[in-house]
C-alpha positions in Angstrom: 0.0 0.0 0.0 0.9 3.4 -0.9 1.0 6.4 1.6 1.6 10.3 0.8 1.8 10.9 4.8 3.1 8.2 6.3 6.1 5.2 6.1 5.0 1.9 6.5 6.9 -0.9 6.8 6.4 -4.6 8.2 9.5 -7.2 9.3 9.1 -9.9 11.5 5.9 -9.8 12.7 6.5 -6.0 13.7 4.7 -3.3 11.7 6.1 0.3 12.0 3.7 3.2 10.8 6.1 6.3 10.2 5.0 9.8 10.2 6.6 10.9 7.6 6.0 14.6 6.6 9.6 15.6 8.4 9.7 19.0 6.3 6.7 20.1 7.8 7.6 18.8 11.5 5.4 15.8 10.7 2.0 18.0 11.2 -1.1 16.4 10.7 -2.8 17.5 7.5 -6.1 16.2 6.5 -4.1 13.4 4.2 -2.5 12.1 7.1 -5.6 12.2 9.5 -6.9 9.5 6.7 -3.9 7.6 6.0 -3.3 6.9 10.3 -7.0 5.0 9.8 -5.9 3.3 6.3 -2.3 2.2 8.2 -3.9 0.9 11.5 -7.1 -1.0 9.4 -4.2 -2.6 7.6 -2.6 -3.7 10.5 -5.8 -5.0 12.0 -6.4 -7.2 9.0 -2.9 -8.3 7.7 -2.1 -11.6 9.7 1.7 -10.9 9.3 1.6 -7.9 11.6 1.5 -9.4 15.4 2.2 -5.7 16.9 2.7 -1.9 15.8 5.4 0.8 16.1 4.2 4.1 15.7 7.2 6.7 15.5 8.0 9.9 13.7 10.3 10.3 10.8 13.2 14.0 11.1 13.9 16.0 14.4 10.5 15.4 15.8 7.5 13.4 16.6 4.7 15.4 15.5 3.7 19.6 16.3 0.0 18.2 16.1 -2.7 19.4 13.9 -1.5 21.2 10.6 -2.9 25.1 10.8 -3.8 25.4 7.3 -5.9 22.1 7.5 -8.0 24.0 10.1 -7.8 27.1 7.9 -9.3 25.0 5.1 -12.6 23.9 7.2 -15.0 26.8 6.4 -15.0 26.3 2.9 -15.2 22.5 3.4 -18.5 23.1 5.7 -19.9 26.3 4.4 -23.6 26.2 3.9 -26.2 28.9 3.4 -27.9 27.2 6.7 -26.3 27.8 9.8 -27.6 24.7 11.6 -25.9 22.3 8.1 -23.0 23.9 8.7 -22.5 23.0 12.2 -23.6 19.4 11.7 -21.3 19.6 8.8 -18.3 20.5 11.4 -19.7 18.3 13.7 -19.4 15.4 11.0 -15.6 16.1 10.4 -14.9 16.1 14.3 -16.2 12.3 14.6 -14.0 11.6 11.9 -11.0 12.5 12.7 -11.7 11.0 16.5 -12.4 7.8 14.4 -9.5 8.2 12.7 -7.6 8.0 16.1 -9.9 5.4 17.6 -8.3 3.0 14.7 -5.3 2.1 17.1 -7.7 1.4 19.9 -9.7 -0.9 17.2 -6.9 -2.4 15.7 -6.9 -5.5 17.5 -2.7 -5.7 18.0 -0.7 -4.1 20.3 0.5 -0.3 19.1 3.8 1.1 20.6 4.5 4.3 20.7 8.0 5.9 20.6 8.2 9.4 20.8 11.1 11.7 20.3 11.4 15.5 20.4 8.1 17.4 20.0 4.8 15.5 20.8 2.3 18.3 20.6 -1.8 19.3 20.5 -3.3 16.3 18.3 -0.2 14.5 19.0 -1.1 13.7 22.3 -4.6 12.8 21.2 -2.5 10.5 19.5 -0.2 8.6 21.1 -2.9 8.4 24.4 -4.7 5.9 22.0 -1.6 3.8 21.7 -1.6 0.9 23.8 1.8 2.1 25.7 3.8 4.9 24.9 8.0 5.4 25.2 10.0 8.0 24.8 13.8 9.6 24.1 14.7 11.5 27.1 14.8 15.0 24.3 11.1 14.6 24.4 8.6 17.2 25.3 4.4 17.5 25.2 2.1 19.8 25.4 -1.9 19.7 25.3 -1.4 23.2 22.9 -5.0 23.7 21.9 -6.1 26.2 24.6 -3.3 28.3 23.6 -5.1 28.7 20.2 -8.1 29.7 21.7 -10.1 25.7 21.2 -11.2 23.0 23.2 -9.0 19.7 22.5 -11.8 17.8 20.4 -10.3 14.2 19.2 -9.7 12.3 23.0 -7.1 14.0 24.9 -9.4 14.9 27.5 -11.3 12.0 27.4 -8.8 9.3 27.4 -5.7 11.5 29.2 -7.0 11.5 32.8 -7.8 8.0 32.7 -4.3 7.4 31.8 -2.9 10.1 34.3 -5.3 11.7 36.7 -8.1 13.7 36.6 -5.8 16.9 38.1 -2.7 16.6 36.3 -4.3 16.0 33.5 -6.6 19.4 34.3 -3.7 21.3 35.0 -1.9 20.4 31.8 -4.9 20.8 29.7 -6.4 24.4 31.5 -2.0 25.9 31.3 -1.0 24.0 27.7 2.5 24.2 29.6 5.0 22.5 28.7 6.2 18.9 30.3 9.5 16.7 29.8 10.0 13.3 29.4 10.9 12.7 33.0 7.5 14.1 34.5 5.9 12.3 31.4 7.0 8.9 33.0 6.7 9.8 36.6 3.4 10.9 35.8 2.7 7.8 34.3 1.8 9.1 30.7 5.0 7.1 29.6 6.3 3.5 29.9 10.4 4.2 30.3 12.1 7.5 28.8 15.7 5.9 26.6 18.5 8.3 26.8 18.5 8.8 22.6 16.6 8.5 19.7 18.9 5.0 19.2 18.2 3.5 22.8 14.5 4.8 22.4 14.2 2.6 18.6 16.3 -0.2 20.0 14.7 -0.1 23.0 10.9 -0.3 21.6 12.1 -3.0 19.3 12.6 -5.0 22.0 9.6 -5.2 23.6 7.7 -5.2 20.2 9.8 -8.5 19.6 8.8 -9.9 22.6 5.0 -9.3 22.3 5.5 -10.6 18.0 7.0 -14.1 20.1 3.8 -14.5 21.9 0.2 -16.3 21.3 -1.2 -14.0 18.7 -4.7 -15.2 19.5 -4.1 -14.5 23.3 -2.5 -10.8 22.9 -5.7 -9.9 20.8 -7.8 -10.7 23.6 -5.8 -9.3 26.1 -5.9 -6.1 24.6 -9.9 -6.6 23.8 -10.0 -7.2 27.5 -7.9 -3.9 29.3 -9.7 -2.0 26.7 -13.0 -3.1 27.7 -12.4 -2.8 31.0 -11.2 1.0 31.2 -14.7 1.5 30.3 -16.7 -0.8 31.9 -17.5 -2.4 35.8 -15.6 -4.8 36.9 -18.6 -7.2 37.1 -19.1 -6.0 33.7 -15.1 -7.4 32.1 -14.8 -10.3 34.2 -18.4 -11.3 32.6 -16.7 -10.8 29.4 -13.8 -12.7 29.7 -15.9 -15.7 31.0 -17.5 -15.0 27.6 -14.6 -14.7 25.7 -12.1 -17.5 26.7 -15.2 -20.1 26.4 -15.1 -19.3 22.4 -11.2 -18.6 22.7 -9.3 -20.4 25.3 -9.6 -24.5 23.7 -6.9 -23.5 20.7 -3.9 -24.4 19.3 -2.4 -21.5 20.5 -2.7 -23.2 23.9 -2.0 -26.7 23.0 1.6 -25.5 21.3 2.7 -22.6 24.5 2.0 -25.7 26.9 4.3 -28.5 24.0 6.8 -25.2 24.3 7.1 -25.3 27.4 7.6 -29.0 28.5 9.9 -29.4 26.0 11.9 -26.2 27.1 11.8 -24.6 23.4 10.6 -21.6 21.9 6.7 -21.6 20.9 5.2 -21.2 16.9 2.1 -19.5 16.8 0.4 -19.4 13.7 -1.1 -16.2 12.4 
């Protein structure tokens, strides 16, 4: 597949989706908004790809939403009614959060490493990501209430879940600035790397060790910490009741236990 926006690449089981617009600081224009769902639905439904790396390509993760793309929206939603045109913004809101809702969808595991700038939709990124590293250079900030908008596409819906409900006020009412180090301590990130290098090396890593496991298992795993972010705990544990009486009986199970008695390294199919 062929993308204007984005790299993607698949080796050994590991898929890396690239931002790839490095000239422009990798900002999210409306072709790359698209191409994010088109990369993630690909991963979801190529066997081949077991888990995701989602990086940035030049000095810097992402600077967020591309400016002119917003520019660009009254034309794209003018109409003589008021009340079409504000359905017709509306519209393109949902999108692009379903755009972003593909790496929660996507049914394998999306890393995220991030280097240098991670900022406005870039955090409504990466919080979709399943975990998130980053290069100790790295820096965020939740920048659209310094443009005079409410963050729109899951920052603020998925953020304090991952963080707190005040730090993640604080950083969303101030847009200010915050380094890698109070990223991890504050739980936003995994691990901070000391380079770009150790960060790519290091993410590799641990995308090579979820690629060695049961396929079939780390699908429902992540189906199951999804659902349960949202839901009671009554609620999940009904569900994975549920879920391993379809799922549990395969032969992903018979070939981990053979693995393991005979002290060797498991094959999972696709």
């Amino acid at each position: 597949m062929s993308y204007e926006t984005l790299s993607v690449t698949l080796e050994n089981y590991i898929a890396t989706v690239r931002l790839n617009r490095p000239e422009k600081a990798n900002a999210m224009n409306a072709t790359m908004w698209q191409e994010i769902r088109k990369a993630f639905q690909w991963v979801d439904e190529t066997p081949e790809a077991r888990v995701a790396i989602l990086e940035g390509e030049g000095k810097l993760f992402t600077a967020g939403i591309d400016l002119q793309m917003m520019m660009g929206l009254g034309p794209q939603i003018q109409n003589e009614c008021d009340g079409r045109t504000r359905e017709a913004l509306r519209r393109v809101i949902l999108d692009l959060q379903d755009t972003l809702t593909s790496l929660e969808r996507c049914r394998k595991p999306v890393l995220a490493a991030i280097h240098g700038a991670c900022v406005g939709g870039g955090i409504d990124l990466i919080t979709c990501a399943d975990m998130r590293y980053c290069s100790a250079d790295a820096y965020f900030t939740i920048k659209e209430i310094d443009i005079g908008m409410t963050a729109d596409v899951g920052t603020l819906q998925r953020l304090p879940k991952l963080i707190g409900e005040g730090m993640a006020r604080e950083l969303a009412y101030t847009g200010r600035k915050f380094s890698a180090e109070e990223a991890r301590e504050m739980r936003l990130v995994n691990r901070v790397f000391e380079s770009r290098e150790a960060l790519h090396a290091g993410v590799l890593e641990i995308a090579t060790s979820i690629a060695a496991k049961s396929p079939l298992s780390i699908r429902g795993t992540k189906e199951m910490i999804t659902y349960a972010r949202d839901h009671s705990v009554a609620d999940g544990l009904n569900y994975i009741a549920t879920w391993n009486a379809a799922m549990l009986m395969s032969k992903d199970l018979q070939e981990a236990m053979m693995a393991n008695l005979g002290k060797r390294a498991a094959e999972f199919k696709h």
